[in-house]
Backbone atoms as SQL, in Angstrom:
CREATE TABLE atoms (id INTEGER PRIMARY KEY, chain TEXT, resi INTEGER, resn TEXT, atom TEXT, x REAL, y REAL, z REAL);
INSERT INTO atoms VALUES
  (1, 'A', 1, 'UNK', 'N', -217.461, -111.333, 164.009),
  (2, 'A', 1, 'UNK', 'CA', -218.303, -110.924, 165.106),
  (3, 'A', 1, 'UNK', 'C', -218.004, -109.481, 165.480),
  (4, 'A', 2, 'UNK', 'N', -216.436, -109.264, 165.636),
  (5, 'A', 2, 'UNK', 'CA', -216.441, -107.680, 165.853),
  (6, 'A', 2, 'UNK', 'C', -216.742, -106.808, 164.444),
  (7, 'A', 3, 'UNK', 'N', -216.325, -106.726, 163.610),
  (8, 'A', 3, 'UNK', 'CA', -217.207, -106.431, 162.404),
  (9, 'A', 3, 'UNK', 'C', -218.555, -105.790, 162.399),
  (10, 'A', 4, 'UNK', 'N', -219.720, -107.015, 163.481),
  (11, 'A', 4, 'UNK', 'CA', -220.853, -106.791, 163.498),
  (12, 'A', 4, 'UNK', 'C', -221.349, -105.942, 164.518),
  (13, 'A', 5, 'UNK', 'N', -220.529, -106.261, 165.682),
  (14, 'A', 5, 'UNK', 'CA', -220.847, -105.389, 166.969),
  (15, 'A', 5, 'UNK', 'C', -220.046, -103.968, 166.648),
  (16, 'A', 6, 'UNK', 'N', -219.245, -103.793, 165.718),
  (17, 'A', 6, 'UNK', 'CA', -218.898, -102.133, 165.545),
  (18, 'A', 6, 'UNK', 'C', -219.898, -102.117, 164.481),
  (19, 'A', 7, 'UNK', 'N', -220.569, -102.236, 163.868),
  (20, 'A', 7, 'UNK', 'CA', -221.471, -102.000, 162.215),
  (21, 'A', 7, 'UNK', 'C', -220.042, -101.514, 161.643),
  (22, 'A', 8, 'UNK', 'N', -219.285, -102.188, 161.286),
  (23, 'A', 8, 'UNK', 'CA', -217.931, -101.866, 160.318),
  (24, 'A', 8, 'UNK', 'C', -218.118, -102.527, 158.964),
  (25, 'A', 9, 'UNK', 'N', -218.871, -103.199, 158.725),
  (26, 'A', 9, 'UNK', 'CA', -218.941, -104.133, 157.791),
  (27, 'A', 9, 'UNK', 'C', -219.973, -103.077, 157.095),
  (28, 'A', 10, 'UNK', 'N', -219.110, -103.752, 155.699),
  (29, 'A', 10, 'UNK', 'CA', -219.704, -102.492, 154.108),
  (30, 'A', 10, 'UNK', 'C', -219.858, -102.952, 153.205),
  (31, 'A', 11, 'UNK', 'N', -220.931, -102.689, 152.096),
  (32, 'A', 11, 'UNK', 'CA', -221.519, -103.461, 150.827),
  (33, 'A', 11, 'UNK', 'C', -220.275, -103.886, 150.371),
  (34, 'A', 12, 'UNK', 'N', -219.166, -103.451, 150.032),
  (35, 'A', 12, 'UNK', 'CA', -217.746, -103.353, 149.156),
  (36, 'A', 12, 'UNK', 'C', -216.996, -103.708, 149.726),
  (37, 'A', 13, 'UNK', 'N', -216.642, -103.601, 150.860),
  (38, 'A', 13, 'UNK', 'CA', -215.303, -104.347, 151.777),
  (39, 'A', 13, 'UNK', 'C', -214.164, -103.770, 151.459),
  (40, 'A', 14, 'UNK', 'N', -213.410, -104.574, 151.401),
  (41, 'A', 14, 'UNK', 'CA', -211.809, -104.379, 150.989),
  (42, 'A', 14, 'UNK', 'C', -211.866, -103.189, 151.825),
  (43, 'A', 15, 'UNK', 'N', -210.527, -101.902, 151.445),
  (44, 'A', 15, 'UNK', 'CA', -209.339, -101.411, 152.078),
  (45, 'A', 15, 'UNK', 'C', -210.449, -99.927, 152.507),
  (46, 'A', 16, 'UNK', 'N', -210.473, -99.159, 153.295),
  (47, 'A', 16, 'UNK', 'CA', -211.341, -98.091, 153.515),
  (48, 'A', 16, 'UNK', 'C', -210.207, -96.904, 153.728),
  (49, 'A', 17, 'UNK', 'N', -210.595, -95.786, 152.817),
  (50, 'A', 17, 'UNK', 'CA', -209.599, -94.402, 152.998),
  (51, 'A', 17, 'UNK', 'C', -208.844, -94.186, 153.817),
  (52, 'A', 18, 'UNK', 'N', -209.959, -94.493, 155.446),
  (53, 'A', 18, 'UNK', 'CA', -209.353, -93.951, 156.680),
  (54, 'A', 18, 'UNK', 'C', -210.002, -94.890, 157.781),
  (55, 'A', 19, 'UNK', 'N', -209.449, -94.888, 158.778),
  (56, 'A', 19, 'UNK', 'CA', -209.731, -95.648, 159.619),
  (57, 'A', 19, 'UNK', 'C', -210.037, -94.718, 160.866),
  (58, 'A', 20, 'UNK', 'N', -211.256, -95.185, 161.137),
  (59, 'A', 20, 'UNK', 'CA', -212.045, -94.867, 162.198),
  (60, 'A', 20, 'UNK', 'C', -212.417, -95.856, 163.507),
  (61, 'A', 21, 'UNK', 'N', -213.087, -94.750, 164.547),
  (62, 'A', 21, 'UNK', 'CA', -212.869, -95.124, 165.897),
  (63, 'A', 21, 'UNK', 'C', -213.165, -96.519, 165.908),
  (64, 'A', 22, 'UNK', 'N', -214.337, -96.892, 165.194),
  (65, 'A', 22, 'UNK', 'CA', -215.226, -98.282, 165.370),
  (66, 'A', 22, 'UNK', 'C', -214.743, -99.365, 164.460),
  (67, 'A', 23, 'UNK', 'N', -213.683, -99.124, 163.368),
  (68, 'A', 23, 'UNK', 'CA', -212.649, -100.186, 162.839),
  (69, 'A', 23, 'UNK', 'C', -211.574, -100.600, 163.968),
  (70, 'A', 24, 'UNK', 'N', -210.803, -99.173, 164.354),
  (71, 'A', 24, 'UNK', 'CA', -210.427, -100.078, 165.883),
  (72, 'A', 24, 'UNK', 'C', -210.666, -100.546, 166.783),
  (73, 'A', 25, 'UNK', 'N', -212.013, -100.179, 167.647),
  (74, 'A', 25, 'UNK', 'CA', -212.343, -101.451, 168.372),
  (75, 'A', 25, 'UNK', 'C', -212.651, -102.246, 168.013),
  (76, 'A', 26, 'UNK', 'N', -213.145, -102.283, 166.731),
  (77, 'A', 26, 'UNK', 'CA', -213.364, -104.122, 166.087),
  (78, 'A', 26, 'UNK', 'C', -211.923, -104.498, 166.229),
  (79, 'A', 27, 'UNK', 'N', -210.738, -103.974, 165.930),
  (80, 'A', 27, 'UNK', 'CA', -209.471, -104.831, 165.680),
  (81, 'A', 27, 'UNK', 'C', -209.137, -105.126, 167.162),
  (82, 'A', 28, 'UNK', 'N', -209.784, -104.399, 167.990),
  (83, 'A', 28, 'UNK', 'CA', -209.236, -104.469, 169.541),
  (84, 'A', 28, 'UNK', 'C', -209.646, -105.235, 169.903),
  (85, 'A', 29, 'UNK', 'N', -211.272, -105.306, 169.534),
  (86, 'A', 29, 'UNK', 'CA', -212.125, -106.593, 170.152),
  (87, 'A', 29, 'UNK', 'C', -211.858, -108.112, 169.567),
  (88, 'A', 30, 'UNK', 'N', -211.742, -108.009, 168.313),
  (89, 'A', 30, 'UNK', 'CA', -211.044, -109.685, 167.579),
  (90, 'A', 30, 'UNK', 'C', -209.876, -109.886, 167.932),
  (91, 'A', 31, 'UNK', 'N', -208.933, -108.791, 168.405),
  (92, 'A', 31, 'UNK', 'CA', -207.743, -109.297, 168.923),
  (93, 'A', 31, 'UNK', 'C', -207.419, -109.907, 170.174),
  (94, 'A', 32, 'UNK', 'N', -208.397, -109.273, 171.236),
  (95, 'A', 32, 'UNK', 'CA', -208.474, -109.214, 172.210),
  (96, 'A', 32, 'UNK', 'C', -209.429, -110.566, 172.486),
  (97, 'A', 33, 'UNK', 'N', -210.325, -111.523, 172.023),
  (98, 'A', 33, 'UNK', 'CA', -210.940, -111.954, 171.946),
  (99, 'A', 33, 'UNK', 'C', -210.189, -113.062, 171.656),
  (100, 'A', 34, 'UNK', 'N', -209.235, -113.417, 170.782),
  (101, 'A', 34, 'UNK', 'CA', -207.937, -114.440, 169.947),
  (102, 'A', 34, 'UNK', 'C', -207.462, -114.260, 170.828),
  (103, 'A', 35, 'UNK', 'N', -206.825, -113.183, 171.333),
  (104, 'A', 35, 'UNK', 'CA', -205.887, -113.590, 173.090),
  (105, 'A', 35, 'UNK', 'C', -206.461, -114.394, 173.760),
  (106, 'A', 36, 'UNK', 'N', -207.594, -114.131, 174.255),
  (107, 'A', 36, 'UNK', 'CA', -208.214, -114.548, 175.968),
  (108, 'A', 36, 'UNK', 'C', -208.181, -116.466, 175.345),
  (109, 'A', 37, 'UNK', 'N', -208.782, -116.620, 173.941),
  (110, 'A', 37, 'UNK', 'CA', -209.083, -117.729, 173.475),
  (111, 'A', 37, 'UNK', 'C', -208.175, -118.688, 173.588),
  (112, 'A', 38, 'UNK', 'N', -206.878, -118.487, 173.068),
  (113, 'A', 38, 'UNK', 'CA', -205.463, -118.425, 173.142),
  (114, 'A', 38, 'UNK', 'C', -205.249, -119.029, 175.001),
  (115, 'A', 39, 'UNK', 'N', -205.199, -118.109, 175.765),
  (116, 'A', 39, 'UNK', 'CA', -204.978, -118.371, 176.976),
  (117, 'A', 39, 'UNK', 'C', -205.921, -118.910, 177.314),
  (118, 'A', 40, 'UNK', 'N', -206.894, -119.363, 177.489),
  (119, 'A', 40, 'UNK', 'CA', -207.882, -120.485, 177.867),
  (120, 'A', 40, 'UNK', 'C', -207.566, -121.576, 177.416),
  (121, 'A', 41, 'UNK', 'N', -207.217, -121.952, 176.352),
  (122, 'A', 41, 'UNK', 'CA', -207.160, -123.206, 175.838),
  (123, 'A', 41, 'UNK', 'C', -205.142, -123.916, 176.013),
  (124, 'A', 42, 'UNK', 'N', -204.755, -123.101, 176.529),
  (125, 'A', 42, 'UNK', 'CA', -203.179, -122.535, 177.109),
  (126, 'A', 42, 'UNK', 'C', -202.523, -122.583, 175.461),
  (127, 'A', 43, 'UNK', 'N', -202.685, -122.099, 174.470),
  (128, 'A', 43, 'UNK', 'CA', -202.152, -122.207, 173.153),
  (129, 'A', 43, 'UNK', 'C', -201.178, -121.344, 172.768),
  (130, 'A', 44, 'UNK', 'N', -200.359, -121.279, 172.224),
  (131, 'A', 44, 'UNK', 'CA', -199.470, -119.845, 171.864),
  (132, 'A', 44, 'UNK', 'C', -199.681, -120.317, 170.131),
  (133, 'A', 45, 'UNK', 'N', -200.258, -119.153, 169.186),
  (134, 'A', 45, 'UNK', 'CA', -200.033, -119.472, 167.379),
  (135, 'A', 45, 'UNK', 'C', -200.134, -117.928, 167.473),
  (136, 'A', 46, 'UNK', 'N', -199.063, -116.960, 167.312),
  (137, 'A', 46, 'UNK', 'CA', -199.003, -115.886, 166.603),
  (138, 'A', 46, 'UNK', 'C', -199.377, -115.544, 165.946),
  (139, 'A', 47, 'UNK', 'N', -199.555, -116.205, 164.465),
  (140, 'A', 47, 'UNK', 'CA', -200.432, -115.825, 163.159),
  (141, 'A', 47, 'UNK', 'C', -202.102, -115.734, 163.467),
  (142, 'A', 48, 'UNK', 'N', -202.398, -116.504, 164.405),
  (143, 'A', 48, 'UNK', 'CA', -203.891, -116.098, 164.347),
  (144, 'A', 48, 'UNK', 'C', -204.116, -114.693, 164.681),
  (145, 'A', 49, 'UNK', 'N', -203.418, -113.838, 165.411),
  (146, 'A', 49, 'UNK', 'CA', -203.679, -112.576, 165.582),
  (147, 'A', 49, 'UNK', 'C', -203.537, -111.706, 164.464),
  (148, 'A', 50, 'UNK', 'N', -202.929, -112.156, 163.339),
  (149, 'A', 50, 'UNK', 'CA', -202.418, -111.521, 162.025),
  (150, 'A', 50, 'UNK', 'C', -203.604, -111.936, 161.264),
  (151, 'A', 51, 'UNK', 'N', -203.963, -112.841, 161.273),
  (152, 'A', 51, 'UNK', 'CA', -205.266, -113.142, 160.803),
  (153, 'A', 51, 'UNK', 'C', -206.531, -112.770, 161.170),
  (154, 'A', 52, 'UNK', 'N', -207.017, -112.649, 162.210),
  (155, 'A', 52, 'UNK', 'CA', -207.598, -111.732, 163.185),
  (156, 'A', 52, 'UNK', 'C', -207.597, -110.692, 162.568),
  (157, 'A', 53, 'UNK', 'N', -206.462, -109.755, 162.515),
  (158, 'A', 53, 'UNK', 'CA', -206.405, -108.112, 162.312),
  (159, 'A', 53, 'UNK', 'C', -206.784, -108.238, 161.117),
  (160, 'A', 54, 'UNK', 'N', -206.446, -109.345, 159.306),
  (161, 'A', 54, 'UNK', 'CA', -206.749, -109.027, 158.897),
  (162, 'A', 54, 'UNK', 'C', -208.237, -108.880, 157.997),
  (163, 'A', 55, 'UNK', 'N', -208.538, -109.380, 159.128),
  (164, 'A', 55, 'UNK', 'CA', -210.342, -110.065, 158.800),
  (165, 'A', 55, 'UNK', 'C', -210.799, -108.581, 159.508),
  (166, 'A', 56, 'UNK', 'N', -210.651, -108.445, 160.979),
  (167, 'A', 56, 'UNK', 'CA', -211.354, -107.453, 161.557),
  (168, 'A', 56, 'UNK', 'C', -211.197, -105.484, 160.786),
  (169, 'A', 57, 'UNK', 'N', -210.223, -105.611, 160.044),
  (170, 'A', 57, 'UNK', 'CA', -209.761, -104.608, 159.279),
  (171, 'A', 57, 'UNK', 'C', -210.717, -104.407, 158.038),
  (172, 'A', 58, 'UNK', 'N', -211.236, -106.073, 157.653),
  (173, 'A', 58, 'UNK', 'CA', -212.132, -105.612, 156.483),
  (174, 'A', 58, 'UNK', 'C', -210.858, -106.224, 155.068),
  (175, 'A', 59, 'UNK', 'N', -210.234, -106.479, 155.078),
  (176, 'A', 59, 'UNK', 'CA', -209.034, -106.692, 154.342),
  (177, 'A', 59, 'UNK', 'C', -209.605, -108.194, 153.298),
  (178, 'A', 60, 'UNK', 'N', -210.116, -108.802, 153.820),
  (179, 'A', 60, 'UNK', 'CA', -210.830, -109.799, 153.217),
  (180, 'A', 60, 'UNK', 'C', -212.082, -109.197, 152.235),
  (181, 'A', 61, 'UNK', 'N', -212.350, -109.110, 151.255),
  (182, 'A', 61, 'UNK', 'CA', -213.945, -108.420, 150.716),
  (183, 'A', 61, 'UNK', 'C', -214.799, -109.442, 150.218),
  (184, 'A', 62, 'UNK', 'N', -214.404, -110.830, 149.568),
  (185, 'A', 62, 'UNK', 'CA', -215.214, -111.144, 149.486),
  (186, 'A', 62, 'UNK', 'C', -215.215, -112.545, 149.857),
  (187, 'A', 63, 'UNK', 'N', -215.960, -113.645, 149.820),
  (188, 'A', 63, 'UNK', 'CA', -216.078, -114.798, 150.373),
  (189, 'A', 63, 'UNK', 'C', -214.514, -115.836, 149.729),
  (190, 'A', 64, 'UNK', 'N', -214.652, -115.747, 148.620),
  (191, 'A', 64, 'UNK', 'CA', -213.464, -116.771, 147.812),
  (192, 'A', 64, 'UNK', 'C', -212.011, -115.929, 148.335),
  (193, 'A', 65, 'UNK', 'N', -211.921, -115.177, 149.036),
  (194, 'A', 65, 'UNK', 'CA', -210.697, -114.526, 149.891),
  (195, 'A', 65, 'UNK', 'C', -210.767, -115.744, 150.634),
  (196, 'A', 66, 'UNK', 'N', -211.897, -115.193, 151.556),
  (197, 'A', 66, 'UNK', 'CA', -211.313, -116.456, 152.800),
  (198, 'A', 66, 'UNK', 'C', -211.146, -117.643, 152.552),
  (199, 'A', 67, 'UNK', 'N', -211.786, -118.715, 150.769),
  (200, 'A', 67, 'UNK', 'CA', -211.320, -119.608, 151.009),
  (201, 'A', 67, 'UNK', 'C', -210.099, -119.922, 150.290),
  (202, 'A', 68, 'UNK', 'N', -209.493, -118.477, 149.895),
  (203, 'A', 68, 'UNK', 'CA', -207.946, -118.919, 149.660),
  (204, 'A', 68, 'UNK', 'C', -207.172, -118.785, 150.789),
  (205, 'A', 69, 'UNK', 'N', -207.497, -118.448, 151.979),
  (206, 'A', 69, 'UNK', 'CA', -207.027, -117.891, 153.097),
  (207, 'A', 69, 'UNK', 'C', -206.825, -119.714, 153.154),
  (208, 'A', 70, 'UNK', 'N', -208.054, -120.295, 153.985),
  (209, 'A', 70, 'UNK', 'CA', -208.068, -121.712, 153.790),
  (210, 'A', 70, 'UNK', 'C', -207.442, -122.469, 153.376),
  (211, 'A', 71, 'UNK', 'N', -207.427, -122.830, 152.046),
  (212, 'A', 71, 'UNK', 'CA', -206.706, -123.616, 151.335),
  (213, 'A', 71, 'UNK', 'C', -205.123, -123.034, 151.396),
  (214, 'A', 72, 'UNK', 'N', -204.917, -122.453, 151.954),
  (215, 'A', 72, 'UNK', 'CA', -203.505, -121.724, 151.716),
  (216, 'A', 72, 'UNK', 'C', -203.209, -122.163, 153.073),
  (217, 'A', 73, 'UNK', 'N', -203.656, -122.315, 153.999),
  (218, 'A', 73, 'UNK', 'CA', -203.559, -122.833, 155.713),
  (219, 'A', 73, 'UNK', 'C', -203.245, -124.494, 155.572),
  (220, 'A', 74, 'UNK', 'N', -204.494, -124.825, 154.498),
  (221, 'A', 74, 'UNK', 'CA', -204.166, -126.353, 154.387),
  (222, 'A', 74, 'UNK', 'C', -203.345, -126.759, 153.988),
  (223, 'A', 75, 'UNK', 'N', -202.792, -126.309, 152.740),
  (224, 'A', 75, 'UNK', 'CA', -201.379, -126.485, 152.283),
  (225, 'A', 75, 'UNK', 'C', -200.494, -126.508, 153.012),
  (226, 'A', 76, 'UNK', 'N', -200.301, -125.193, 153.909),
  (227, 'A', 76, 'UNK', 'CA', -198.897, -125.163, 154.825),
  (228, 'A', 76, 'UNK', 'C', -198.890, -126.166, 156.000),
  (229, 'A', 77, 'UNK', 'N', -200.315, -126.443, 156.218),
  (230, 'A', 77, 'UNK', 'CA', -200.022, -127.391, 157.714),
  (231, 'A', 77, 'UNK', 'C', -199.496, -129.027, 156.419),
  (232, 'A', 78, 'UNK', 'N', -200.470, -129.492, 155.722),
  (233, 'A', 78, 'UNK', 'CA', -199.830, -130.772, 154.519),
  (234, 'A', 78, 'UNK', 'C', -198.177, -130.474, 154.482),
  (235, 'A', 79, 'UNK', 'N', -198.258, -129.717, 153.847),
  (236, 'A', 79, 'UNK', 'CA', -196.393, -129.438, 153.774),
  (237, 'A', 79, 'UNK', 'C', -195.480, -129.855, 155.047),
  (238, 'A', 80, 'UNK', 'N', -196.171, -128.988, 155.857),
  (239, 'A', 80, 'UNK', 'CA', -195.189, -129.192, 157.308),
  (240, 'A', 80, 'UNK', 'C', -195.335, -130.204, 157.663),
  (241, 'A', 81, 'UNK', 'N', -196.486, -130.926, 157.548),
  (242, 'A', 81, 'UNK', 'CA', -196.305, -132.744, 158.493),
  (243, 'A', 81, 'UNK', 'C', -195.599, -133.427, 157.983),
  (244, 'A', 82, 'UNK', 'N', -195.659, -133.499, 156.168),
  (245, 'A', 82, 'UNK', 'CA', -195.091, -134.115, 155.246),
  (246, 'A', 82, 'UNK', 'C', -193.492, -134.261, 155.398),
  (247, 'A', 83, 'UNK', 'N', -192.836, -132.684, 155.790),
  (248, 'A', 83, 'UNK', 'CA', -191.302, -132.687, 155.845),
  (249, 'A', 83, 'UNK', 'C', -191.065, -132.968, 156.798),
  (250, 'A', 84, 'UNK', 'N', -191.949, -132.215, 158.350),
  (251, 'A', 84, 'UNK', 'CA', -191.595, -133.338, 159.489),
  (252, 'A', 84, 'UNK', 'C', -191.151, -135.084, 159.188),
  (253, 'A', 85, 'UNK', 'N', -192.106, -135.844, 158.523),
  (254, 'A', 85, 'UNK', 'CA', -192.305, -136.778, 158.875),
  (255, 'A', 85, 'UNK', 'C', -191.253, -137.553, 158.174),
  (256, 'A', 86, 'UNK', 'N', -190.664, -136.484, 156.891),
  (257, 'A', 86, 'UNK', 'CA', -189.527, -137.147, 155.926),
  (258, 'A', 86, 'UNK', 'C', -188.370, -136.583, 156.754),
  (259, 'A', 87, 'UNK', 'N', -188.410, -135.424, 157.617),
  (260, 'A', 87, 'UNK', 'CA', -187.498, -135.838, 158.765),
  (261, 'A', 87, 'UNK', 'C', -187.136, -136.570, 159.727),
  (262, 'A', 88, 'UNK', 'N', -188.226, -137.191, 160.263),
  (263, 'A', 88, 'UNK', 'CA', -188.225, -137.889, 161.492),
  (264, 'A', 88, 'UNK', 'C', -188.647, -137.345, 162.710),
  (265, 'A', 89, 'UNK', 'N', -188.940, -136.237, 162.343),
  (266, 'A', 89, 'UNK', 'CA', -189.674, -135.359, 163.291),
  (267, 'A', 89, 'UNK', 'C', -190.789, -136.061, 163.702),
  (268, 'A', 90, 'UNK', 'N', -191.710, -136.147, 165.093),
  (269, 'A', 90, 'UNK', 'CA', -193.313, -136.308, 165.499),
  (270, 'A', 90, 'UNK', 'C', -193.927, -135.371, 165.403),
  (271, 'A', 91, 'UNK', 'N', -193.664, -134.306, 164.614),
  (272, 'A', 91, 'UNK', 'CA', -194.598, -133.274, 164.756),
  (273, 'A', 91, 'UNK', 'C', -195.697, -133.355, 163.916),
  (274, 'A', 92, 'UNK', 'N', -196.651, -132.904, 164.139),
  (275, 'A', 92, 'UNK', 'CA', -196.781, -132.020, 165.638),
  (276, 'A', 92, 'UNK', 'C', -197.140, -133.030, 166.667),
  (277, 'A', 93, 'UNK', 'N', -197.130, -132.624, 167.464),
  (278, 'A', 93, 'UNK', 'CA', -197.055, -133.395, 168.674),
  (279, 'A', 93, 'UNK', 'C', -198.522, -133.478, 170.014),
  (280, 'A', 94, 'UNK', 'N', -199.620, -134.404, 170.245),
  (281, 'A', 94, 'UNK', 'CA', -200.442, -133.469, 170.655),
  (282, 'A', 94, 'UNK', 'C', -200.537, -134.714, 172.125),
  (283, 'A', 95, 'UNK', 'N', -199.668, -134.681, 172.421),
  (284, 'A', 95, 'UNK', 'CA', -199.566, -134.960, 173.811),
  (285, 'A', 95, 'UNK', 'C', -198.589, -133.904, 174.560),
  (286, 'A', 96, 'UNK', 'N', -198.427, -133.835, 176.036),
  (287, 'A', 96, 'UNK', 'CA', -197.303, -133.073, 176.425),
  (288, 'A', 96, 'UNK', 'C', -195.955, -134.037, 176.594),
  (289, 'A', 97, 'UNK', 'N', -194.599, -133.496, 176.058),
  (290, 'A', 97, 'UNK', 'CA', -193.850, -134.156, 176.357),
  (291, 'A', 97, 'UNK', 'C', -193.024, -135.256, 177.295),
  (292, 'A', 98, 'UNK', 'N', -192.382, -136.207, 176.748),
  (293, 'A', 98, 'UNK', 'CA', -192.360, -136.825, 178.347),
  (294, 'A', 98, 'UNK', 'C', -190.802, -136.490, 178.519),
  (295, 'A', 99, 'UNK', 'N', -190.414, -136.657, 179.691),
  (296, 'A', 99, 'UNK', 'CA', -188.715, -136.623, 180.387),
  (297, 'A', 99, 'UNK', 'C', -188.056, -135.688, 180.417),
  (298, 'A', 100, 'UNK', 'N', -188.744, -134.431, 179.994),
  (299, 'A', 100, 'UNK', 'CA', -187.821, -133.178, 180.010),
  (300, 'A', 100, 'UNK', 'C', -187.792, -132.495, 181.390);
């Protein structure tokens, strides 16, 4: 979306020489946008802002990027429940805790 509201978005994508005024407010505005989202929903995930920057940067060029982006997300969350769960861990957890 910020992409579209700066016209940053280019036949070719990927990495650009130099970075200009209207690549950073796209990164300001997708970042800034992942914050507020973030605090509305009361969430804290760090990486989405890394992800964020690197979408709003243009860093992605073509479609089968993002769905290795994807499948590379799915993997790590599979993995992590998996060793949680061969730990004994509840994670993740989507109630709020009780007795603390």
């Amino acid at each position: 979306m910020a992409l579209l509201v700066t016209h940053t978005t280019s036949a070719n994508g990927g990495l650009q020489s130099a970075i200009y005024e209207a690549t950073i407010f796209a990164a300001a505005l997708s970042l800034g946008t992942t914050g507020a989202i973030m605090v509305l929903f009361r969430i804290s995930h760090p990486p989405a802002g890394a992800t964020t920057l690197i979408v709003s940067l243009g860093l992605l060029s073509k479609p089968i990027d993002l769905g290795m982006i994807e499948a590379a997300v799915t993997l790590l969350v599979l993995e992590a429940w998996v060793v949680n769960r061969l730990a004994g861990v509840p994670y993740p957890l989507w109630e709020a805790p009780r007795g603390i």
